[in-house]
PAPA-91766 format. One record per residue (C-alpha): y, x, z. Coordinates in pm, whole numbers, plus 50000, padded with zeros to 5 digits. Layout:
YXZ ...
***
This chain:
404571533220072 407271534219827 407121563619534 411071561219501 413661560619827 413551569920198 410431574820425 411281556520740 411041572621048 407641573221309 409041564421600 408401588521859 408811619521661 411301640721683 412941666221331 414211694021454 412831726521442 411911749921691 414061779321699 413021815321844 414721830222159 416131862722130 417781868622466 415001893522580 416111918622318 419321927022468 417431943722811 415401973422671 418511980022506 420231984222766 417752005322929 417252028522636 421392029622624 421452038723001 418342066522987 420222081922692 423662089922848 421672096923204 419752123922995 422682135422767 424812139623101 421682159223281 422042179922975 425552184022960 426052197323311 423402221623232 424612232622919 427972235823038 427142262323308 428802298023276 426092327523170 425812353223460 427102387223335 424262417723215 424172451523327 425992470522994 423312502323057 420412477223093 421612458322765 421852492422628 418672509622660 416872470222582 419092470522206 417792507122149 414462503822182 414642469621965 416512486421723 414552515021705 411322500621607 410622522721294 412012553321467 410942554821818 412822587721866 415892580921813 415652552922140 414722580622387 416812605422261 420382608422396 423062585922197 426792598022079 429482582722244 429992546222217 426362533622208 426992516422507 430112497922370 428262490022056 425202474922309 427852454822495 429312438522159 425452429622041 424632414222384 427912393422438 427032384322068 423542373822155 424622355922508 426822334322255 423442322022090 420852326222327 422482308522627 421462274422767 422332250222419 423352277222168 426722284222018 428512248022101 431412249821949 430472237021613 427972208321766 428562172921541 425842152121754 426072148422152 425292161722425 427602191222322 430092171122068 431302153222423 431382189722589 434882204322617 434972229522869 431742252622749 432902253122314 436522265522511 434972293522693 432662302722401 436192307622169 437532332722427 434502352922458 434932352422028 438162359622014 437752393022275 434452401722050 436682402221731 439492421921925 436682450721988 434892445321676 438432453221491 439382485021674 435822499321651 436452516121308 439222531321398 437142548521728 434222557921501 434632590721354 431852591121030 430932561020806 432172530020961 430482503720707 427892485620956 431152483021200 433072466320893 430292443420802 430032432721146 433622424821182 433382406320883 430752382921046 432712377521287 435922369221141 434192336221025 435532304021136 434252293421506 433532252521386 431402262321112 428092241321110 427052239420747 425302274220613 426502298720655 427142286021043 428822300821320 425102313421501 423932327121130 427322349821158 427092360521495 422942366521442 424042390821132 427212407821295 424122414721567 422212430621355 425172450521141 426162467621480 422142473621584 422422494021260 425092513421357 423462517721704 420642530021535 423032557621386 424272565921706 420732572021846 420132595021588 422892614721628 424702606221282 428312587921408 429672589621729 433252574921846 436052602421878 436782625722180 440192613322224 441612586322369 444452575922111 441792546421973 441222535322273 444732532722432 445292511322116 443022482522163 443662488222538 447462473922387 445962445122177 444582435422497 447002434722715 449122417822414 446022389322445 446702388222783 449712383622823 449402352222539 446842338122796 449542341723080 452092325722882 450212295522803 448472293023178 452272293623285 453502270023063 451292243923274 452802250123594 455122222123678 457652243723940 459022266123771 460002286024113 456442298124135 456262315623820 458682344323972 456202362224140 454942367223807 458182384323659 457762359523353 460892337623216 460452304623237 463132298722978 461042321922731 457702298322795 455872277722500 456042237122523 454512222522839 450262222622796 449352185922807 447492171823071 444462168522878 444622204622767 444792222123103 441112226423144 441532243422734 443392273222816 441842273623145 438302281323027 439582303122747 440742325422992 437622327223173 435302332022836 437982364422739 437812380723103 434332375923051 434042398222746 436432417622864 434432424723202 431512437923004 433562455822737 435572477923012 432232485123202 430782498622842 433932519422808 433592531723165 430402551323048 431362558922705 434802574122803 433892587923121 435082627823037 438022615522871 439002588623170 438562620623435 441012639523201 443662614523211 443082608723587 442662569023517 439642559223634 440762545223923 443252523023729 439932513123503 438192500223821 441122477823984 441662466723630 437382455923619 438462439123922 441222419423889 439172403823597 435872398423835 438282375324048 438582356023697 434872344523744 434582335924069 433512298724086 435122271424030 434462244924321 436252213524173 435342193823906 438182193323749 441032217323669 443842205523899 447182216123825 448652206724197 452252223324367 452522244824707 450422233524957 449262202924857 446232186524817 445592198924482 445262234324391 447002247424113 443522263923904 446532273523600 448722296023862 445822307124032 444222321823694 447632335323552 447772360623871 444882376423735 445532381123363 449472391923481 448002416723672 445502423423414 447812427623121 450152451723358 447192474623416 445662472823093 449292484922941 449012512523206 445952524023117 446842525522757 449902547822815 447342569623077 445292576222794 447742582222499 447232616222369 444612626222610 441382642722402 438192665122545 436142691122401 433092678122160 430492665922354 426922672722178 424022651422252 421712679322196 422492700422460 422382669122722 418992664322601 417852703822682 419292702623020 417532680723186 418912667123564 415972677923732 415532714523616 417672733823808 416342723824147 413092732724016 413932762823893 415902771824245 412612756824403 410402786424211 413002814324222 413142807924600 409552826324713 410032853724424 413442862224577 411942861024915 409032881724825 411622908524622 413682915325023 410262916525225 409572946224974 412512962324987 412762956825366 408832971125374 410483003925185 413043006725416 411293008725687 408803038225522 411483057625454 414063051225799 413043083126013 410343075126314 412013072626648 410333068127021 411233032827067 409783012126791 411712985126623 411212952526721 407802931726468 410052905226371 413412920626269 412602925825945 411802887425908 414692879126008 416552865325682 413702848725638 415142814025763 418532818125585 416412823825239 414212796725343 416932775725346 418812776925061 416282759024783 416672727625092 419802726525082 420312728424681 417112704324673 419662682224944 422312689524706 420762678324372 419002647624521 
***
C-alpha cells in the first residue's frame, strides 16, 4: 500500500453516509398545535360568558359582615344611607376580578389577548364604576377621604399589566370603599337627605348614555330608521367600522350592567326621598328598559342587518334601550332636583323593631278585654234588679269584636 497518493476503491462498497430522518417530528407538532388552540378556544368561550347580576341587599349585608371583622357591631347594626350603594360599587368591583379569567382587559398572553368581546364589556362596567365613584363625594355628607382614595384607584388606566395593574387597583379601590362602609355601619358618614347629588350623576348618566346611543347609531346603515329615535343623523360621529360593531356593542351591555345594579342600590338608599318626589315609578321603568339590555344574545356574531331581512340589526336594537334610557334617566334627574326629607337616624330604626307592635297589640288585647268584662261586671251590680233577668250572654257580647282586632292588626302587620 502506498504511504503517499490515493487509496483505491474496494469494490463493492459504497461512501456515503447515512443520514437521519426527521419527518416524524413534524406530527406531534401538529398535535400539540391543534390541542392548544382546541383548549385555548374551550377557554375562551368560557371566559367570555357575561356574569349573572347579584342581589345589591345580599351583596350588602355579605361586604358588612367582611368588613366588619374587628367590630362585629357595627355589621348588625343599622347603616346610614348609602351603604347599599357603597356595597354595589365593591361588588361590581370584585365581579371585575373574581369572574371566570379575571380582569381581561390588560391580558398580553392568549386565551384572553385573542378575546375581544369580554375586555369591551369589562371597560363599560369601568367606566359606569368611575361615573359613581366620582359623584359619591359630593353625596357623602362628613369626611369623604376613603371615597377619594377609591376614586383614585380607579381612575387608573384599564391596560395596565405591569405593577401596579389594573386588578391591584380595583382590589384597593375595594377595600378604600369597605372602609368607608365600615363608617357607615357605625353610624359616622351617611350620604345627604336630598336629592340635588343624586339628580346630578343621574345627568352624567344620561350624558353617557346618550354617547353610547350616538355611537350604536352611527352603525346603522339606513339612516330612515334612526327617526324613531329623534336623533340627527347629520349630527352622528364617522361610520363604526365593521370590525368595531361588536366594540360599542358590548360596551353598552358592560355600562347597563353597572348601571342595573347601581339604580337597584339607589332604589333602597333613596327610597324616602324617591316617595317625596313621586318618581319611583319612573326609577323602575328606567331598571327596566336597562334589563332588556341583557337579555341574551342568540347569534354569534353582532349583525348589523336592515328591515326585515335576514340579519338583525343587534346596533338599532341596543340603541332603543339606552334612548329610552337616557330620556328617563334625564327625567328622573329633573324629578329629583331640589327635593330633600327630614334626617333620617339609624338609631331610632334600630329601637323600633318591625315586629313589636303586633306584639305589643297581641298583649294589650286580653288586658283590654279583661278591663270591659269588669266594668261590664260593675254595671250590672249597680243597674237596678228587675223581674225579667237579662239575658247570661249579653254582657259577652263585645267579646268577638275585641277578639278580633289583635287578628286583624296581626293580618295587618304580617
Amino acid at each position: 500500500m502506498p504511504l503517499f497518493g490515493k487509496r483505491k476503491a474496494v469494490a463493492g462498497r459504497t461512501t456515503s453516509l447515512e443520514r437521519p430522518e426527521y419527518g416524524w417530528i413534524w406530527k406531534p407538532l401538529v398535535v400539540v398545535l391543534v390541542l392548544y388552540l382546541l383548549v385555548t378556544l374551550a377557554i375562551g368561550i368560557w371566559w367570555s360568558r357575561e356574569p349573572a347580576p347579584f342581589e345589591v341587599e345580599q351583596a350588602t349585608a355579605n361586604a358588612r359582615v367582611r368588613v366588619a371583622a374587628e367590630h362585629p357591631e357595627a355589621a348588625t347594626s343599622p347603616a346610614s344611607r348609602g351603604a347599599v350603594t357603597t356595597a354595589a360599587l365593591i361588588g361590581v368591583a370584585e365581579v371585575l376580578v373574581q369572574k371566570p379569567g379575571g380582569y381581561l382587559r390588560n391580558d398580553i398572553f392568549p386565551p384572553g389577548l385573542w378575546l375581544d368581546n369580554m375586555p369591551n364589556w369589562e371597560y363599560g362596567v369601568l367606566r359606569q364604576s368611575r361615573e359613581l365613584a366620582q359623584w359619591l363625594p359630593s353625596l357623602e355628607q362628613e369626611d369623604a377621604a376613603a371615597l377619594e382614595e377609591a376614586l383614585e384607584q380607579l381612575m387608573g388606566e384599564s391596560r395596565d399589566w405591569l405593577f401596579p395593574s389594573t386588578e391591584t387597583r380595583l382590589e384597593a379601590a375595594a377595600e378604600a370603599l369597605g372602609g368607608h362602609l365600615l363608617a357607615l355601619g357605625r353610624g359616622e358618614a351617611g350620604f345627604a337627605d336630598d336629592g340635588d347629588g343624586l339628580a346630578l350623576w343621574l345627568e352624567r348618566v344620561a350624558v353617557r348614555l346618550d354617547d353610547l346611543s350616538q355611537r350604536l347609531s352611527a352603525s346603522v346603515g339606513e339612516r330612515e330608521a334612526l327617526r324613531d329615535l329623534a336623533i340627527d343623523p347629520d349630527e352622528l360621529p364617522d361610520p363604526t367600522p365593521w370590525y368595531r360593531l361588536d366594540d360599542d356593542f358590548f360596551e353598552a351591555r358592560g355600562q347597563a350592567w353597572a348601571l342595573l345594579h347601581f339604580l337597584r342600590a339607589v332604589e333602597r338608599d333613596y327610597a324616602d326621598v324617591l316617595a317625596a318626589a313621586e318618581a319611583q315609578g319612573l326609577l323602575t321603568r328606567l331598571i327596566g328598559e336597562l334589563e332588556m339590555t341583557q337579555r341574551r344574545l342568540w347569534s354569534p356574531l353582532v349583525l348589523n342587518g336592515s328591515g326585515f331581512g335576514i340579519f338583525a340589526n343587534h346596533s338599532l336594537v341596543m340603541a332603543n334601550y339606552t334612548v329610552r334610557a337616557r330620556d328617563m334617566a334625564t327625567r328622573l334627574a329633573d324629578r329629583l332636583e331640589g327635593v330633600s326629607v327630614p334626617a333620617w337616624d339609624a338609631g331610632e330604626a334600630a329601637v323600633e323593631a318591625p315586629e313589636a307592635p303586633a306584639e305589643e297589640a297581641l298583649e294589650e288585647a286580653p288586658q283590654e278585654e279583661t278591663v270591659r268584662e269588669e266594668g261590664a261586671t260593675q254595671e250590672e251590680e249597680a243597674a237596678p234588679q228587675e223581674e225579667m233577668p237579662l239575658p247570661e250572654e249579653a254582657p259577652a257580647e263585645p267579646a268577638p269584636e275585641d277578639s278580633g282586632e289583635p287578628e286583624a292588626e296581626e293580618a295587618a302587620e304580617a
